[in-house]
N, C-alpha and C positions, 0 to 999 in steps of 0.2 A: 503542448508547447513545441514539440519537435519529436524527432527521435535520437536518441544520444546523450548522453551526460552535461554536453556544452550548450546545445538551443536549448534544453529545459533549465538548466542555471543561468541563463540570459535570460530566458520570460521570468522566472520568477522574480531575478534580481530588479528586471523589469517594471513590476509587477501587472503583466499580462495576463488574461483571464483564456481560455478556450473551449468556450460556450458556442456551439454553432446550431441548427438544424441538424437532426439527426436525417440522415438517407440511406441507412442501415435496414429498415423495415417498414415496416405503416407505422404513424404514430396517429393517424387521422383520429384514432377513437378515445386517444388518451386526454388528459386535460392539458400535459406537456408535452412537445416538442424538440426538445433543446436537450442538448447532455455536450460530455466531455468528447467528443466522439475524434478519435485519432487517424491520423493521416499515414495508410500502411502503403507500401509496394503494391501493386497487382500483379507484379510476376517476382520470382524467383530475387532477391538480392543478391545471391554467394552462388555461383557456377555448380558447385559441389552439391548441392540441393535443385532437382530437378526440378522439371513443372508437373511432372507428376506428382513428389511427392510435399510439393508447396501446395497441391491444389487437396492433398489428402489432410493438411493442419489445417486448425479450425483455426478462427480470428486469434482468437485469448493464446493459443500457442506459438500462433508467429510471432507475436508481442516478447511474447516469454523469450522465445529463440534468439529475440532481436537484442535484447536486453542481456541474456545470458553469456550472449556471444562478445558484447563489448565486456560485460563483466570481467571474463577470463585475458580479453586483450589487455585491458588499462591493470590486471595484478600478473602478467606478464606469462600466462599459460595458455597451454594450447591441446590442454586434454589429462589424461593419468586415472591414476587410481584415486577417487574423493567420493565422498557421499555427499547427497542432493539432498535440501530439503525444500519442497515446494509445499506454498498456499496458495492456493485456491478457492472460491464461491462455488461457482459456476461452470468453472472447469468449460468441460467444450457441449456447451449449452445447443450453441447455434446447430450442429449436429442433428441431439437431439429433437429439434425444433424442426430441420430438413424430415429429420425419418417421420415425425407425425405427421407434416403436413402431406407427406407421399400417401403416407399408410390410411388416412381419411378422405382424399381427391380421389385416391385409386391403390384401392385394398388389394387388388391381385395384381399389381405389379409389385415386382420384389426387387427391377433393375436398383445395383447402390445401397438396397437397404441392408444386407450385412456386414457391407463395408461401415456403413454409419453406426449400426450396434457397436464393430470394433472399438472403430477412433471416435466412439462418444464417452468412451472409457477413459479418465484424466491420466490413470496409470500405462495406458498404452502410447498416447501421445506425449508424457513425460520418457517413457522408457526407448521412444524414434529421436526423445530432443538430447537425453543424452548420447545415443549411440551420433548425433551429427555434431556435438562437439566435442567427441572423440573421448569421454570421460567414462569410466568403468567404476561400478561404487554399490552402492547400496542406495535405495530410492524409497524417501519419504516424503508423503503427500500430505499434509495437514488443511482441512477442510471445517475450519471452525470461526464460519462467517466471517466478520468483518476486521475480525485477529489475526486471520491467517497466516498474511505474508508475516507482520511481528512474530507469530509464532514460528512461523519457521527459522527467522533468524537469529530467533532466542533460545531454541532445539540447536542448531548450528552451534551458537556460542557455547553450550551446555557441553556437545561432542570434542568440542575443539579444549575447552578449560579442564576436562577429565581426561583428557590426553589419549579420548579413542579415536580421533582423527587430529590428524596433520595440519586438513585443509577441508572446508565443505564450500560446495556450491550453495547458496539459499537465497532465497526470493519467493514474490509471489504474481500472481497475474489477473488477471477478470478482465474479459470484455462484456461491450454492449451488445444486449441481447432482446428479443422483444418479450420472450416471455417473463423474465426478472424485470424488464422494466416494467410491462403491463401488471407485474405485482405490487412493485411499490407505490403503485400510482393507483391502483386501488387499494393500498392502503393509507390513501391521503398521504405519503411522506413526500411528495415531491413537490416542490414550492410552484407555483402555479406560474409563476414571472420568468422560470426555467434559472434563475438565478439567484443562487444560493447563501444568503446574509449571518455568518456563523457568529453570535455573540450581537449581534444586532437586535433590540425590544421586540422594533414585529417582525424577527425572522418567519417563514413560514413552511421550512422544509429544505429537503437536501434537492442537490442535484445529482444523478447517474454520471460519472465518464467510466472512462478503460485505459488501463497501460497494464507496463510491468516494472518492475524493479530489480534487481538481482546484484548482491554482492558476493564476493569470496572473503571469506571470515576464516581466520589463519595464524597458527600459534606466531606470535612475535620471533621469534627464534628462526621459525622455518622461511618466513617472510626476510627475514635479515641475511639468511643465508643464501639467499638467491637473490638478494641485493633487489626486491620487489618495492615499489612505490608503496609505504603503509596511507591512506587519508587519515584514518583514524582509528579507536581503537574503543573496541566494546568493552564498556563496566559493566554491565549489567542487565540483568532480564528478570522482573516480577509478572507474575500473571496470577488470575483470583479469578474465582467463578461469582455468578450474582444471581441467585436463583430468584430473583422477585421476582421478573417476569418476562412472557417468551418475548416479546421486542420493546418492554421498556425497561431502562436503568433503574435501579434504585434513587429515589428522589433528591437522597443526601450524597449520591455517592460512592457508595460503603467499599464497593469492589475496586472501583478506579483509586480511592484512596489506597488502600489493600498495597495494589501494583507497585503506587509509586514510591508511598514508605517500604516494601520489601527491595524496589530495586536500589534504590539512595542507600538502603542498611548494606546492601552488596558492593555499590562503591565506594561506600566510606565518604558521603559528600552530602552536605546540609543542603536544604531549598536554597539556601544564600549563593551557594556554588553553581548550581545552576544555572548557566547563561540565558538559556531560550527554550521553552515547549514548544514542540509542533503538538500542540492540541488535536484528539481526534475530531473537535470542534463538527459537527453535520450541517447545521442549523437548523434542525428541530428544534421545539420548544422547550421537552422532557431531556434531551443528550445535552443540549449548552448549559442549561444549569446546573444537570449532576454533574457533571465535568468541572465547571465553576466553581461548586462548594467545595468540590474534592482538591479542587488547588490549592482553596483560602483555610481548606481546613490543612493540608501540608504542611501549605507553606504559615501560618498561623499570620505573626506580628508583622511579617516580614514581605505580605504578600505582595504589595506593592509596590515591589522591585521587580517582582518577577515578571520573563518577557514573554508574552502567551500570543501565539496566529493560530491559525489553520486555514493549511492550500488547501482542503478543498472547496473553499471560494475561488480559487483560480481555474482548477480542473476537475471538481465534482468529486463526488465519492466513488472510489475502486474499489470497493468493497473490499474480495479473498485479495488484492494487489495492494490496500491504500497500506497497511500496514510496513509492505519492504519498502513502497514508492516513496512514502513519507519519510523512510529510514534514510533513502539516497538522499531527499531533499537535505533533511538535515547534516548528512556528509558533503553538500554544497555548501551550507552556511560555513561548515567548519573551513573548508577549505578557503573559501574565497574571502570571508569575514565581515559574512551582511547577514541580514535577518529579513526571510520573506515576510508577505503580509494577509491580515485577514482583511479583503477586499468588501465593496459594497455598503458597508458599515454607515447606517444613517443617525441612527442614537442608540448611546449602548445601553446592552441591558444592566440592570444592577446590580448583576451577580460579578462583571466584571470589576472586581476592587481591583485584580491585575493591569498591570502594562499590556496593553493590548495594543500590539504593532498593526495600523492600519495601514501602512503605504512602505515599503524595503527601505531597510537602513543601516548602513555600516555601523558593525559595532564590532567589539572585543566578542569572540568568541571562544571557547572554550572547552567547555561540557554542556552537550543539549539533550533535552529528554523527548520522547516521544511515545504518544498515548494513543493505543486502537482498542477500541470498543464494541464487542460483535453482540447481536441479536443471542438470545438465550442463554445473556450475562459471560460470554467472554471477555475477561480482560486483560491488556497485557501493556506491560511499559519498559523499552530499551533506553539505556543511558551509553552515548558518545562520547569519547575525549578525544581533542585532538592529539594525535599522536605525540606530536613534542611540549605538550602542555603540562608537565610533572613536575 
């Protein structure tokens, strides 16, 4: 949609889609083309950050940098002692991808290829993004597929509500890459139209994008005392493991349910209270459904009030990122007081007994929930309120 907090809450509120021709790598030999594919700098954006060591970050970290750096601007810091916690997939893929194709075209050159071993390390190129936004802390990586960036903001919230930090940096990132993408496209998951119909009968599969997300999650108290802008304010963080299988859900649900009933038990708030799920929604066949039932079974009598989308009809799946990206989305809803949409949508499927927002619409906002789903049964689910909503 853009870069920044304000063009991506304009396309969503929009509801704009950013599907293009991927010119990232070959896609010649895939059945898809098409992904979320983001509009970065080709040089340096911040003076302070040379062209050296812009040209030494991989895609998915400049993202990250990009996004971390507003993060700390809009909660009105400019560095300190915090702990970080990052999600990640994929981490700095693209790297490793340069060092193979060196190492197989021409085995005995070795110009670059140590430097690539380095910074194809997610820990090293995390531990250059904090030293350039000047933050000193303790640095954790969480790499647990398509949960990741939720997990790291729900590790954050967990640091920040036991009183062993102050303040943490968290977020997550994934760019497009060819080797992740040539996977999931030989695993049949990518819809073949490059666009992606979440909660639609004949969906036929996700779509690939990239970004990042990042917030600063911050005991109330400390935030007040530095008279910082709060958007809103975390209830909650359930996460469940789902061991049935290594890339499909359980058919009824079981773990996403899990999630969402432990994280509701943590705010003290019924399905009735909840304003709007950003669904991890993919549109796959197997993910829309167990997601669906795990609503209807939530939310029981009542389920047909509840307000269900998922962006990634608008900007594809980020995999280790979709979980923070989603997080920010829905700190847009709260703030601005609309509800994005699930886009594409030709007949629904009939798992959807929910309110299924197809097209952005002002409403009462509130409390919104948010559900990320990874491969080899990760689950996790954050609950927002807006800050003066009590």
């Amino acid at each position: 949609m853009g870069n920044g907090f304000a063009d991506n809450a304009a396309g969503f509120r929009g509801g704009r889609t950013a599907f293009r021709p991927i010119d990232l790598f070959d896609t010649s030999r895939q059945r898809v083309g098409t992904g979320g594919q983001c509009d970065l700098p080709t040089s340096s954006p911040d003076p302070r950050i040379s062209a050296k060591i812009w040209s030494r970050m991989d895609r998915g970290t400049r993202m990250a940098w990009m996004a971390a750096r507003e993060a700390m601007a809009m909660a009105g810091l400019s560095g300190g002692a915090m702990p970080m916690m990052i999600g990640t997939s994929a981490a700095a893929m693209p790297l490793g991808e340069d060092y193979f194709k060196q190492a197989v075209a021409t085995p005995y050159r070795r110009r670059g290829q140590f430097l690539r071993v380095e910074t194809y390390q997610p820990q090293q190129q995390m531990v250059g993004l904090a030293e350039r936004l000047g933050i000193r802390g303790p640095l954790r990586i969480i790499s647990n597929a398509c949960a990741s960036g939720a997990n790291a903001i729900g590790h954050a919230f967990h640091l920040v509500r036991s009183g062993k930090a102050e303040r943490v940096l968290a977020g997550g990132y994934d760019a497009l890459c060819q080797l992740v993408f040539a996977g999931f496209d030989t695993l049949q998951a990518l819809s073949p139209s490059g666009i992606p119909r979440p909660f639609d009968a004949a969906r036929d599969g996700l779509a690939l994008g990239e970004g990042a997300g990042f917030v600063v999650v911050e005991s109330l108290a400390a935030a007040k005392a530095r008279g910082a802008r709060v958007i809103a304010e975390i209830l909650a963080y359930g996460a469940a493991t789902d061991i049935h299988h290594l890339t499909q859900p359980h058919p009824a649900g079981d773990a996403a349910l899990k999630t969402m009933v432990a994280a509701c038990e943590m705010a003290g708030l019924s399905p009735t209270e909840i304003d709007y799920i950003n669904s991890h929604g993919t549109g796959t066949p197997l993910n829309d459904v167990a997601e669906g039932q795990a609503i209807q079974r939530w939310a029981g009598d009542d389920v047909s009030s509840i307000k269900v989308s998922s962006t990634k009809s608008s900007i594809g799946h980020l995999l280790g990122g979709a979980g923070s990206v989603e997080s920010v989305i829905c700190l847009m809803a709260l703030e601005g007081q609309w509800l994005p949409a699930s886009l594409n949508i030709r007949e629904l499927d009939p798992v959807c007994t929910f309110d299924l927002v197809r097209e952005p619409r002002e409403a009462v906002v509130r409390s919104v929930l948010t559900n990320s789903f990874g491969f080899g049964g990760a689950n996790a689910t954050l609950i927002f309120r807006k800050e003066d909503a009590r």
